[in-house]
ZADO-1210 file (C-alpha; in nm, 4 decimals, padded with zeros to 6 digits):
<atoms>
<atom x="-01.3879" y="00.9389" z="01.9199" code="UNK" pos="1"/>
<atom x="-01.5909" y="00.6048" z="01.8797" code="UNK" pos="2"/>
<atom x="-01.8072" y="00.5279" z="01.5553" code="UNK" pos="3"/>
<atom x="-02.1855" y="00.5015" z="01.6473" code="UNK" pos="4"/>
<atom x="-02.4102" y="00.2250" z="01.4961" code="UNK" pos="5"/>
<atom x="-02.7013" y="00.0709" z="01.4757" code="UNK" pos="6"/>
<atom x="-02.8465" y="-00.2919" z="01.4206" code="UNK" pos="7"/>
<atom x="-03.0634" y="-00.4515" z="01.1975" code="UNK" pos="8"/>
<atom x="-03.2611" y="-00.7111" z="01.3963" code="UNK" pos="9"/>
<atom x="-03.6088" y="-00.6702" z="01.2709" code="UNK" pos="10"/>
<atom x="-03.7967" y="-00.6124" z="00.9804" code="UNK" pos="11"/>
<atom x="-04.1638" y="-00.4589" z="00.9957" code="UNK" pos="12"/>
<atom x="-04.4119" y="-00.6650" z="00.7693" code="UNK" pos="13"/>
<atom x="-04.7395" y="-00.4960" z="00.6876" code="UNK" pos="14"/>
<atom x="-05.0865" y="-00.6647" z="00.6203" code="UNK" pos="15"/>
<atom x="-05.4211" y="-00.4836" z="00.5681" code="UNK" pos="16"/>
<atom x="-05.2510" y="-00.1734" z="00.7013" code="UNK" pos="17"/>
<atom x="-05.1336" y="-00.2859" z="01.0248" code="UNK" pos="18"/>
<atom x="-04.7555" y="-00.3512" z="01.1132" code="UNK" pos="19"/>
<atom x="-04.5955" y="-00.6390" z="01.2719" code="UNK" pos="20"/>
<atom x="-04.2539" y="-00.7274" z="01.3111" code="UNK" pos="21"/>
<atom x="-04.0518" y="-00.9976" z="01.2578" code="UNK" pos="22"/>
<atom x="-03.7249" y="-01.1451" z="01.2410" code="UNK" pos="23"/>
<atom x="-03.5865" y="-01.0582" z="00.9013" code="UNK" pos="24"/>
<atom x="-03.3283" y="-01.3022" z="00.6659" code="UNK" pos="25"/>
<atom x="-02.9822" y="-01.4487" z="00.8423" code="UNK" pos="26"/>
<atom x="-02.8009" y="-01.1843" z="00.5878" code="UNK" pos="27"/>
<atom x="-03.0267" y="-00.8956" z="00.6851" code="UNK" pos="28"/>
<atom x="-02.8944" y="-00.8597" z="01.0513" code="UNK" pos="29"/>
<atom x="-02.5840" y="-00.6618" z="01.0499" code="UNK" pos="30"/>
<atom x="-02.4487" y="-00.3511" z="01.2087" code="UNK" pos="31"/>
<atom x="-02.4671" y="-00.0346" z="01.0583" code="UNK" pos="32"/>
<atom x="-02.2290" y="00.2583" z="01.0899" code="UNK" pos="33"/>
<atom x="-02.3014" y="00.6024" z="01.1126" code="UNK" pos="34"/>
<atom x="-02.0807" y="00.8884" z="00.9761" code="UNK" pos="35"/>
<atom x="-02.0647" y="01.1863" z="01.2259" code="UNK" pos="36"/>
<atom x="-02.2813" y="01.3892" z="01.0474" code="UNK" pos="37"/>
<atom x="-02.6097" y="01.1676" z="01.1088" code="UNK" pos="38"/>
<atom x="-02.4974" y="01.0393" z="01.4332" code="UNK" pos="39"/>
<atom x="-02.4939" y="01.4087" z="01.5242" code="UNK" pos="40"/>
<atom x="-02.8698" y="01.4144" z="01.3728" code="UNK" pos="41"/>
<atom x="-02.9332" y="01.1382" z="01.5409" code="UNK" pos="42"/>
<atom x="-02.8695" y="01.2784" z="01.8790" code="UNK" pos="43"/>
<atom x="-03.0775" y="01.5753" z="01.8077" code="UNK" pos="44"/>
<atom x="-03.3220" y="01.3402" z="01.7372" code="UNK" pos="45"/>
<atom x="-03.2836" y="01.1339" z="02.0897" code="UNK" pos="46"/>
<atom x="-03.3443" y="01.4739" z="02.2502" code="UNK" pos="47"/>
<atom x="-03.6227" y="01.6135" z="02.0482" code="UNK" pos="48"/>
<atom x="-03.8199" y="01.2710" z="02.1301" code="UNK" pos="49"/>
<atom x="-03.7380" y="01.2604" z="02.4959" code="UNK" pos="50"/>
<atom x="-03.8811" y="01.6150" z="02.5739" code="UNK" pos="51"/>
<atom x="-04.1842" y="01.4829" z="02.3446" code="UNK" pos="52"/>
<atom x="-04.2307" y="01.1690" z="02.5901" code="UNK" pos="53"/>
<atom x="-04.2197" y="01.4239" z="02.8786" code="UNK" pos="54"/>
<atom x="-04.4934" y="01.6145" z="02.7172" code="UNK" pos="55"/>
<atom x="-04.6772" y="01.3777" z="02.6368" code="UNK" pos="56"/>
<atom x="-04.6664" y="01.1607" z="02.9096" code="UNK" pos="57"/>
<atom x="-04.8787" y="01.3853" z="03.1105" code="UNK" pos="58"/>
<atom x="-05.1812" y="01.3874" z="02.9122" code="UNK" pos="59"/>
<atom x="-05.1008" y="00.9814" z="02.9128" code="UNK" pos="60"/>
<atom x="-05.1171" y="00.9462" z="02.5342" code="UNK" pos="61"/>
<atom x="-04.7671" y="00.8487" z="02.4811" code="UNK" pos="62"/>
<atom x="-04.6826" y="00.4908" z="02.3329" code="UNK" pos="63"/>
<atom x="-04.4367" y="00.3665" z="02.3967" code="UNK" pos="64"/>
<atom x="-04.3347" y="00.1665" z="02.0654" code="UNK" pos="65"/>
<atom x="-03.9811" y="00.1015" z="02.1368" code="UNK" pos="66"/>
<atom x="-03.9027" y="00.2579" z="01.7854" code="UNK" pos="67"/>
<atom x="-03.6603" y="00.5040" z="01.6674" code="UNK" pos="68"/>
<atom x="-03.8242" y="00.7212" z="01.4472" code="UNK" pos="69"/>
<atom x="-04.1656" y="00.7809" z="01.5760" code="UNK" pos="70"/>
<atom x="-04.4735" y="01.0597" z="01.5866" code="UNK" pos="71"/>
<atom x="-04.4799" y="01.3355" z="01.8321" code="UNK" pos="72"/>
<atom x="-04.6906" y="01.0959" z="02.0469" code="UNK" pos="73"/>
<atom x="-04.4477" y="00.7879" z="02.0347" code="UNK" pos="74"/>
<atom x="-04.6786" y="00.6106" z="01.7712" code="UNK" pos="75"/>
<atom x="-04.4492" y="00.4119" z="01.5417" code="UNK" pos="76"/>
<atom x="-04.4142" y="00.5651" z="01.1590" code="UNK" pos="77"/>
<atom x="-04.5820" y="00.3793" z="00.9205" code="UNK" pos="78"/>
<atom x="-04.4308" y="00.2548" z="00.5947" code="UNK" pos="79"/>
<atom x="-04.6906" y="00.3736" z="00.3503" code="UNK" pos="80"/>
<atom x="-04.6851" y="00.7221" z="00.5525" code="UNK" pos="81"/>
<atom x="-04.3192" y="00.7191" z="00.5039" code="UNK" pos="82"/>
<atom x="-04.3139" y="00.7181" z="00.1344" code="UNK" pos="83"/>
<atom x="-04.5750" y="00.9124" z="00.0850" code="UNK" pos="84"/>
<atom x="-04.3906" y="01.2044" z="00.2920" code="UNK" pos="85"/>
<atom x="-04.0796" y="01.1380" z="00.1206" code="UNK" pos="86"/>
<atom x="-04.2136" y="01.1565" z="-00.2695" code="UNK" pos="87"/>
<atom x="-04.3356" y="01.4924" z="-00.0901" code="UNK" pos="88"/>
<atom x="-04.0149" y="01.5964" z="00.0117" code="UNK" pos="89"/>
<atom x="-03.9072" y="01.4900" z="-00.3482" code="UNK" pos="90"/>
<atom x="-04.1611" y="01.7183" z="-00.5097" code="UNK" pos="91"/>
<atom x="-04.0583" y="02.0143" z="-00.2914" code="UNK" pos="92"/>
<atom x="-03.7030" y="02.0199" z="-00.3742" code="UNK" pos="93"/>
<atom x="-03.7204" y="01.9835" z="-00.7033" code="UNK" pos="94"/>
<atom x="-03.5065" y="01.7286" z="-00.7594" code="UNK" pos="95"/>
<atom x="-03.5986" y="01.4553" z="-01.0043" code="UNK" pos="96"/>
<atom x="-03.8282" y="01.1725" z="-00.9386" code="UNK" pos="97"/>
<atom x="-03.6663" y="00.9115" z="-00.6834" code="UNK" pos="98"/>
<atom x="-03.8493" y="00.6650" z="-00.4785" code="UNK" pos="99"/>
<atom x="-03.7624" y="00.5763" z="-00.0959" code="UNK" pos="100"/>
<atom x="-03.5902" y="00.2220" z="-00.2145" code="UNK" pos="101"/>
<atom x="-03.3562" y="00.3818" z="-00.4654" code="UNK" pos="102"/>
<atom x="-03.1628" y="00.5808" z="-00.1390" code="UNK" pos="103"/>
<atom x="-02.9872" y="00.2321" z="-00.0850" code="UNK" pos="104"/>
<atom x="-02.8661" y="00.1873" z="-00.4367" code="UNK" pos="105"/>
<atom x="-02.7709" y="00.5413" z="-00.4326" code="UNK" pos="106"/>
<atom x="-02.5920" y="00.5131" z="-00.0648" code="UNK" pos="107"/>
<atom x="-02.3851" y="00.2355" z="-00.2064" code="UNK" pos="108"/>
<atom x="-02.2854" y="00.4168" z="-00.5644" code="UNK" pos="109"/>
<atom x="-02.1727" y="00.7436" z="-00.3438" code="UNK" pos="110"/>
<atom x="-01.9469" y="00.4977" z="-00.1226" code="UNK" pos="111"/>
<atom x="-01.7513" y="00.3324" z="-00.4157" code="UNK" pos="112"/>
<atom x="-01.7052" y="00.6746" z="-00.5869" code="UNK" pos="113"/>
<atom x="-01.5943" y="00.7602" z="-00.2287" code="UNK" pos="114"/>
<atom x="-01.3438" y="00.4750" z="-00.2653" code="UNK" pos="115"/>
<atom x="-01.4676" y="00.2466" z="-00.0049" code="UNK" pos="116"/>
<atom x="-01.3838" y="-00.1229" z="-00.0110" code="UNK" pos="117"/>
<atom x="-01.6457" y="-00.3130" z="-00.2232" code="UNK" pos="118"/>
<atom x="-01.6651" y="-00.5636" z="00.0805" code="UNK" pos="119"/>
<atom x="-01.7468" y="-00.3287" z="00.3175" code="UNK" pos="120"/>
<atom x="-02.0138" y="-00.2186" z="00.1023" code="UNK" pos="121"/>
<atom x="-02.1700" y="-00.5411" z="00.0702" code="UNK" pos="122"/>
<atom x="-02.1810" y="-00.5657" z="00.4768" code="UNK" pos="123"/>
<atom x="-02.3777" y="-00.2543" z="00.4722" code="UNK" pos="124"/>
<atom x="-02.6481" y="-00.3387" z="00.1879" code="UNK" pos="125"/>
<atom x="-02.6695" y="-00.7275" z="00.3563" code="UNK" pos="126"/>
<atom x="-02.5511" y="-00.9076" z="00.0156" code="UNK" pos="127"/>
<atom x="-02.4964" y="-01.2904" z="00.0761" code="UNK" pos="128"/>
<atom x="-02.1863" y="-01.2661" z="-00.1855" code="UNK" pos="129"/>
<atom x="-01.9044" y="-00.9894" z="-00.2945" code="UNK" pos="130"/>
<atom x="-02.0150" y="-01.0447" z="-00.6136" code="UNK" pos="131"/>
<atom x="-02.3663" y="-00.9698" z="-00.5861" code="UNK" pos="132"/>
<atom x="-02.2386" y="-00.6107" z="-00.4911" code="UNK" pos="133"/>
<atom x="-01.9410" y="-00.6453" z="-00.8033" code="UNK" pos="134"/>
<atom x="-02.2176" y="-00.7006" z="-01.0760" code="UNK" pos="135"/>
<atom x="-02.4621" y="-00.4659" z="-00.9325" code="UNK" pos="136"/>
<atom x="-02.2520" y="-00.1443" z="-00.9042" code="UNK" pos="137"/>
<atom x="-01.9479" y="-00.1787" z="-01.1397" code="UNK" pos="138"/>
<atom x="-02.1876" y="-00.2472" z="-01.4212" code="UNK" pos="139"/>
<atom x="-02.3383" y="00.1034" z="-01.3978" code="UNK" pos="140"/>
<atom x="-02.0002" y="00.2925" z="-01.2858" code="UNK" pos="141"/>
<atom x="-01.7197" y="00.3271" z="-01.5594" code="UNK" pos="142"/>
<atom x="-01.5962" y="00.5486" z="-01.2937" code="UNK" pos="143"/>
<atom x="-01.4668" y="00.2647" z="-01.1025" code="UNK" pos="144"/>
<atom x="-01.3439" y="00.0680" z="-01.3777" code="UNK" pos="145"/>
<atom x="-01.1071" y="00.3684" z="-01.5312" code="UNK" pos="146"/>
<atom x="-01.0218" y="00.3946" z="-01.1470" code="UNK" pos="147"/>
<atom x="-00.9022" y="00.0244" z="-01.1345" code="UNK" pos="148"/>
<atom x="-00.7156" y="00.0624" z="-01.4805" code="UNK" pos="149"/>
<atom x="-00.5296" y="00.3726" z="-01.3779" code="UNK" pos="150"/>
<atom x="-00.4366" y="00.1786" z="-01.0039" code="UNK" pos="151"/>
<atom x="-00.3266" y="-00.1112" z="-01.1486" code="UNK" pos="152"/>
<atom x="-00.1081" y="00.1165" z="-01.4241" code="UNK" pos="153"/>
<atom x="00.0390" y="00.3369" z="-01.1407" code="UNK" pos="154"/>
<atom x="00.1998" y="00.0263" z="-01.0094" code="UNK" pos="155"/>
<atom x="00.3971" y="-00.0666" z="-01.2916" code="UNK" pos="156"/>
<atom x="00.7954" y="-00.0507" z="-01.2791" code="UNK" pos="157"/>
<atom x="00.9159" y="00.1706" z="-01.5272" code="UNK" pos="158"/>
<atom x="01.2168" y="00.3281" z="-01.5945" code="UNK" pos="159"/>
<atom x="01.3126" y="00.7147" z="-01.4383" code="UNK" pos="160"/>
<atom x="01.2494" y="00.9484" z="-01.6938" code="UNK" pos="161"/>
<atom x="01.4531" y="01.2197" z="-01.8128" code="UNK" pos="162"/>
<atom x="01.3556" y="01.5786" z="-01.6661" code="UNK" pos="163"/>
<atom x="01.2426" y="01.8462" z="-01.9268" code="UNK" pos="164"/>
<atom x="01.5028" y="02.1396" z="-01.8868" code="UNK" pos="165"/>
<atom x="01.4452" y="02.4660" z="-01.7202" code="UNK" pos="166"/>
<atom x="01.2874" y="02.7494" z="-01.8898" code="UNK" pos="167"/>
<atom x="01.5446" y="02.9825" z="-01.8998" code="UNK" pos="168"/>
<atom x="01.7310" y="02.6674" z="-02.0233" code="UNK" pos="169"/>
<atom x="01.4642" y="02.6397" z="-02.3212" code="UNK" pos="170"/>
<atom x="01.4877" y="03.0257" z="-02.3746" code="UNK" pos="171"/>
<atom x="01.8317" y="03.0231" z="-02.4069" code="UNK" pos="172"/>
<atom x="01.8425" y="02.7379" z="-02.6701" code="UNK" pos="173"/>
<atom x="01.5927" y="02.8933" z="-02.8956" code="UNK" pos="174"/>
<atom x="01.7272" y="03.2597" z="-02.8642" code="UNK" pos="175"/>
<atom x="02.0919" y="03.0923" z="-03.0291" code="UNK" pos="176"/>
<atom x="01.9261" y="02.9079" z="-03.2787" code="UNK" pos="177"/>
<atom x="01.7589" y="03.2592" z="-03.3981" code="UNK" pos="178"/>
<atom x="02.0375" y="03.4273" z="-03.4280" code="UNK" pos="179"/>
<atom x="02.2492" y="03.1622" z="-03.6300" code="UNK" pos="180"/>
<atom x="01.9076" y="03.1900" z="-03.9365" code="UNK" pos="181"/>
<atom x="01.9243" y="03.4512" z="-04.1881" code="UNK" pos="182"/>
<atom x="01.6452" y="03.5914" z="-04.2905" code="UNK" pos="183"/>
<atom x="01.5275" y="03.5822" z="-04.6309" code="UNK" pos="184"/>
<atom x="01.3956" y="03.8624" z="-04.8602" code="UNK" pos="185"/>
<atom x="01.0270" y="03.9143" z="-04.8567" code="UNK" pos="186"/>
<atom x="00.8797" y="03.8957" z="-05.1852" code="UNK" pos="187"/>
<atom x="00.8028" y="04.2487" z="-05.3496" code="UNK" pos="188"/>
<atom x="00.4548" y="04.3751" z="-05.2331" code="UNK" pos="189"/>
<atom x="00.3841" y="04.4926" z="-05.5593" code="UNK" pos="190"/>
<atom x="00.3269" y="04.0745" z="-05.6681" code="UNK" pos="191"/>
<atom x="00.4878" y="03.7436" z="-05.6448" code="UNK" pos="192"/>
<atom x="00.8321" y="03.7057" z="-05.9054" code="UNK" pos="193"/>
<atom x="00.7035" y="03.4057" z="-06.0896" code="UNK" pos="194"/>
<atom x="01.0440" y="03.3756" z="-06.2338" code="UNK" pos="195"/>
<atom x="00.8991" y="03.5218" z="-06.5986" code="UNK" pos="196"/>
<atom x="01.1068" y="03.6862" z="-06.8310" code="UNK" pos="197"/>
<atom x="00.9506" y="04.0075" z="-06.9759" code="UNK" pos="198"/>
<atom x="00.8745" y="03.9706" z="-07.3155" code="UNK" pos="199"/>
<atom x="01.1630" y="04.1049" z="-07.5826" code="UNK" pos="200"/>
</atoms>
């Protein structure tokens, strides 16, 4: 089955409340991959908004905004509206405080503990440089140092070891060395014989 994406080409820019758009930085247009999961949700979505355009259409009060995510009515979501429904969200779940921005930083932290390629990472967040990404993640996951410490030590040559013997091997082995120990005398219960001589 083919991947499904999406590409950056715009940014929106708000002043005084109103939205415009515009064409964002040369490293913030780039293609965007979606797992199967949200490309899934995504489709729901696609459907969901076309029977809204149908309904809507009639009472002509849809707009046609060209956007993605949208309104019931086709009206384009506005940032501010956005975050405010997503600390919401936030609130309702219980989870602790997050804001909308941090879902990027947190994207990229769950795809290097996934074990994806730091390049391909910094594709996906738009870095100009690998090393933007390096010193941004590896600095707050010791997870993915230990990981690089324990690669680069599986790859050393080292010499076969010899294998530990079977258990009935190891049973064996101790049952002759008990039998070939005598046993010593226990002490008399009555108090330890501190090698005194009784008086004459």
């Amino acid at each position: 089955m083919s991947g499904s994406w999406f590409r950056i080409s715009a940014q929106t820019v708000e002043i005084a409340y109103r939205q415009y758009d515009e064409a964002p930085k040369q490293d913030s247009v780039r293609t965007v991959t979606l797992d199967s999961l949200t490309r899934d949700h995504w489709q729901d979505w696609r459907t969901t908004q076309a029977k809204e355009r149908e309904q809507w259409s009639g009472e002509d009060a849809w707009v046609e905004s060209n956007r993605v995510w949208t309104h019931e009515n086709g009206e384009p979501l506005h940032p501010d509206w956005i975050s405010r429904r997503f600390n919401r969200l936030v609130e309702l779940s219980g989870l602790p405080p997050v804001r909308l921005h941090d879902t990027r930083h947190l994207s990229a932290t769950l795809a290097l503990l996934g074990g994806a390629d730091i390049k391909v990472v910094q594709e996906r967040l738009g870095h100009s440089s690998r090393q933007i990404t390096s010193d941004t993640y590896t600095s707050v996951l010791p997870q993915l140092m230990t990981a690089e410490a324990e690669s680069t030590s599986a790859v050393v040559p080292r010499s076969p070891q010899k294998e530990a013997p079977p258990n009935e091997e190891l049973d064996h082995a101790e049952g002759q060395s008990q039998e070939g120990t005598e046993e010593t005398p226990e002490a008399d219960e009555d108090g330890p014989d501190e090698g005194l001589s009784p008086a004459a």
